[in-house]
N, C-alpha and C positions, 0 to 999 in steps of 0.2 A: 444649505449645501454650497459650498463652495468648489476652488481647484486649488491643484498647486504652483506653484514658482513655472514658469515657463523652463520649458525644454529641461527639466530637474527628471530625468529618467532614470537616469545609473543607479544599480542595486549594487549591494554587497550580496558575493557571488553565493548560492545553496550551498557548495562544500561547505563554507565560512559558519555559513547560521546554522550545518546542521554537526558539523564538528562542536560549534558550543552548546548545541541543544546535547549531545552526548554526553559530553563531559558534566553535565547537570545530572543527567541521570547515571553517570558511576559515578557520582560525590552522593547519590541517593537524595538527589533533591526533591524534595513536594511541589507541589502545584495546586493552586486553587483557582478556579474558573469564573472569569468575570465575561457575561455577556453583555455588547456595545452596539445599538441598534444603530445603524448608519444609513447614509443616503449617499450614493456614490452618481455624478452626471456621467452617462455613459461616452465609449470613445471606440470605436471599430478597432482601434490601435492598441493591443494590448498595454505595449509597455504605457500608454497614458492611461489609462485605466488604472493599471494597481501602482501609476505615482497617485492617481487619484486618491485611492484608495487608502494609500497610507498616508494619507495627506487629511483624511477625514478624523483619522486616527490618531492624530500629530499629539492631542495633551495627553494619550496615554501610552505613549513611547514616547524611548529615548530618537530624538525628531531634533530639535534646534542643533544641536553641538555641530551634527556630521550633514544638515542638508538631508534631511531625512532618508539617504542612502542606507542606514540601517532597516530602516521601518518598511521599503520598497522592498528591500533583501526579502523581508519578515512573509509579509504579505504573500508575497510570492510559495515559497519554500514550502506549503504542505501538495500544490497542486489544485485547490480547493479553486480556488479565484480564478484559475485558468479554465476550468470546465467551467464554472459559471458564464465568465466570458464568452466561450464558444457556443454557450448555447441560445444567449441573448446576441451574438455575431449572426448565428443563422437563423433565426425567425422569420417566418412568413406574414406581414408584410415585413421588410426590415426597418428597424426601427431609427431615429434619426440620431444624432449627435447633440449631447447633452439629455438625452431622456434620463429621469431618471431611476437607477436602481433599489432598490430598498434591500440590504443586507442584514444578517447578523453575525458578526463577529467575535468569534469566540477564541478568550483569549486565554489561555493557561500562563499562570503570574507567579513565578519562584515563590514560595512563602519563605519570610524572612521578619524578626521582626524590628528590623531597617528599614524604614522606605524605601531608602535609596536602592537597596538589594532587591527590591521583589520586582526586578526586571521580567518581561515579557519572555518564555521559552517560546510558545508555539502560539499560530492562530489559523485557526479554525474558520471556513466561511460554510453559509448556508442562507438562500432567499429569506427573509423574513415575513415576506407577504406579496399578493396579487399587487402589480403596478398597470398603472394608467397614463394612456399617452396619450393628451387632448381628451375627448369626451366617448370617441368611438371605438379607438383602440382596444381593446384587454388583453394580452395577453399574460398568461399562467404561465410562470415559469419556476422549476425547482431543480436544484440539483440531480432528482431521481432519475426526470426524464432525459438530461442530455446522459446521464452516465450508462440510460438503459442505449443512449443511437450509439455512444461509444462503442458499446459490449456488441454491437451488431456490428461498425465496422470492424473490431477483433475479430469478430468470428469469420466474417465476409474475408477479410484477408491471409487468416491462416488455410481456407479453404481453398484458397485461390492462389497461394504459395508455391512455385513450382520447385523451389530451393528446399524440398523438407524429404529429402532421402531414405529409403531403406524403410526398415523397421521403426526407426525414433520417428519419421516422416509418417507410417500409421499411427502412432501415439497420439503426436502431437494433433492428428487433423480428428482424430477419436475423443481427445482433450475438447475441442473444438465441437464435436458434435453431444456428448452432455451438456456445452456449456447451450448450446443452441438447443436442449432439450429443455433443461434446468428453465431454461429463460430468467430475466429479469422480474425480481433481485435476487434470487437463489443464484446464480450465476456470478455474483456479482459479492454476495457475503459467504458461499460454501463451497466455493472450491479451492483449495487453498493444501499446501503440501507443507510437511514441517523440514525450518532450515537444516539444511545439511549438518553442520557444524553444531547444534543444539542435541540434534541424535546421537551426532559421536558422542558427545562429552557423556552424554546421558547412560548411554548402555555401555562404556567403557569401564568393566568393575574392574581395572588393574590401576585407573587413575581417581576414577570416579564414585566417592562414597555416598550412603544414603544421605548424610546430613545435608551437602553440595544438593544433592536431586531434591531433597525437599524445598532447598530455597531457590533451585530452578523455576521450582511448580507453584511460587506464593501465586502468581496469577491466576491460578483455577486454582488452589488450595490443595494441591496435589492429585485432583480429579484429572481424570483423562474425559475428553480431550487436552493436551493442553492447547496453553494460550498465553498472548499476555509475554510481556518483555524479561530478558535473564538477566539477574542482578549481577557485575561485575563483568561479563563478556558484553554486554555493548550492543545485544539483539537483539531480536524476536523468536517467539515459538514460530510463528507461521509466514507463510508466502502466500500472495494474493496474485498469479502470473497474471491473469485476464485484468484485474483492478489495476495491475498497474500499466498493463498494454494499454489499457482505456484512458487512463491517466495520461500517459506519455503521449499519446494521440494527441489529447482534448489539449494538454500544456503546447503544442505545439503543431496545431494546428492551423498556423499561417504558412505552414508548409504544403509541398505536394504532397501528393496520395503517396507517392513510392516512398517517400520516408517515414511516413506513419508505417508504412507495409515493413519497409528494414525495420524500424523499430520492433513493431510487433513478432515479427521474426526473430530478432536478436534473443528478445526476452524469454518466448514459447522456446530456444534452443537451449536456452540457458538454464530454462525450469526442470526442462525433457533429462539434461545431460546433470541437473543437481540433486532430483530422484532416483536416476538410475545408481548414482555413484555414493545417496544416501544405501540402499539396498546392497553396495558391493561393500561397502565402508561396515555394516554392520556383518553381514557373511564374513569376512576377514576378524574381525573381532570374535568373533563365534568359532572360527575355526581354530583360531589357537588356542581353545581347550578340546578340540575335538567333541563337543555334545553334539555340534549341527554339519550337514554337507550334502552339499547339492541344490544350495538355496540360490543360486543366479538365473536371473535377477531377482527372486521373489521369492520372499522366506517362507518358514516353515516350523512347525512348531512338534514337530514326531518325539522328541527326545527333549531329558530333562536340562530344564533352564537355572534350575537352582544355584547353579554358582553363582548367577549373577546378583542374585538376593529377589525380594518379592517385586521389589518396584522395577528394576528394568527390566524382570523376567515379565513382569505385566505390559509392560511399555511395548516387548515385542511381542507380545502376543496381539496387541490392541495393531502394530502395524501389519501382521499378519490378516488382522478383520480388516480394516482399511483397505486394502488389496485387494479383497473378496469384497468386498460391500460394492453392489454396481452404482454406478455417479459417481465417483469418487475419480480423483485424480491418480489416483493410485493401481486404481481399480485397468487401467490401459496398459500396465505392466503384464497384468495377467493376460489380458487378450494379445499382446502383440509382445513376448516376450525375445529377447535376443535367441 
């Protein structure tokens, strides 16, 4: 286990690495996954930590040329290493400087068959085992548990939000109490709302034909749910608002309490107002054939969907269940509707 280069901090910024991780995926690049058992010495100090860390990593990144500024960028950019940190920062007893961690890093690696090409897109962290500090110490540490304290500070703060107004401000603190019902992990991998902009395209049959919707849905194989990234737009089926409040927290977390609180705030306003306006976005579509009306905010299925064909006539019908299914994020449209 070693370190690296003194005071060698500086990343290349996440816009950077996750602008080329895009462009990887509209060229429809592969990946294949190599797992890198590592020993990282710990550092209360974030940013020495994941130089650490990409410094453990240095022969299989691009590392010598740029001062391993690329690899620090790397490292960084899923969020993964930042919760891990924060949860070995706050352990009871705390632990000393240089203990150290036992990771594994998982690296998804362009396939190419160029060496030089099969550059690093993304990595992945996760404990790889129980660590020992001297002979008394033990502590257990995994990923699961600091994302479950996370998921409790989210909930703790939207409950305690006094900036959450009106009707959306029931939503969202309703949002809040499935996710405090659900508990962890259910909290944590099921509640999740689909991107605004994937619906549109989806159920717009003036732009939108079956062929397009089928290669939306190679990620679930055109089963519903879907899931799983859009080939050619650049995104995802889904939204994880709590996973990434918890995330945003835990990455920045050397912070006060009141900007984990904005944060989480930001994101729940953002979630609240990109549901509602998936729900007005697809009523507008509906309305300019006249089948559907009087769906605000929350659709409705009385009248036939046939124009749209089978697959988006199914899609809204499935958001129609989503709405009614209680626990669901969707499901707070109905109880607290405008």
């Amino acid at each position: 286990m070693g370190g690296p280069a003194t005071s060698n901090t500086d990343y290349t910024p996440q816009q950077v690495i996750e602008a080329r991780y895009q462009q990887a995926v509209n060229r429809g690049d592969n990946q294949y996954v190599e797992v890198i058992k590592i020993t990282v010495a710990f550092d209360p100090n974030f940013d020495e930590f994941a130089a650490r860390t990409a410094y453990e990593l240095r022969t299989r990144l691009y590392y010598r040329h740029d001062g391993g500024k690329n690899a620090r960028g790397l490292v960084r950019a899923t969020g993964d290493l930042a919760v891990i940190h924060k949860l070995f920062a706050t352990v009871t007893p705390p632990l000393g400087k240089g203990t150290p961690i036992h990771l594994n890093a998982i690296l998804g690696r362009r396939q190419d068959p160029q060496a030089n090409m099969q550059w690093v897109m993304v990595i992945r962290f996760n404990n790889s085992e129980d660590f020992v500090e001297g002979e008394e110490i033990v502590v257990t540490a995994n990923r699961a548990s600091v994302a479950e304290k996370m998921m409790k500070t989210v909930i703790h703060h939207i409950m305690n939000d006094p900036k959450l107004p009106g009707e959306r401000g029931k939503r969202i603190r309703e949002m809040a109490t499935i996710a405090d019902k659900l508990g962890y992990p259910k909290n944590w991998d099921d509640l999740w709302f689909y991107e605004r902009g994937a619906v549109v395209e989806y159920v717009d049959y003036q732009r939108t034909g079956d062929k397009r919707r089928q290669e939306m849905t190679r990620g679930t194989q055109g089963n519903l749910p879907f899931d799983g990234d859009i080939p050619l737009s650049g995104g995802s089926w889904r939204v994880y608002p709590f996973r990434q409040a918890a995330t945003e927290c835990a990455r920045f977390g050397n912070q006060n309490a009141d900007d984990c609180q904005g944060r989480v705030h930001n994101i729940m306003r953002h979630a609240e107002d990109e549901m509602l306006r998936t729900f007005e976005d697809v009523n507008r579509i509906v309305q300019k054939v006249g089948f559907l009306n009087g769906m605000d905010p929350h659709l409705t299925t009385d009248h036939s969907l046939d124009i749209f064909g089978p697959l988006a006539a199914a899609f809204i019908k499935h958001l129609v269940k989503l709405s009614n299914t209680p626990d669901t994020l969707y499901s707070t449209y109905i109880k607290f509707p405008n």
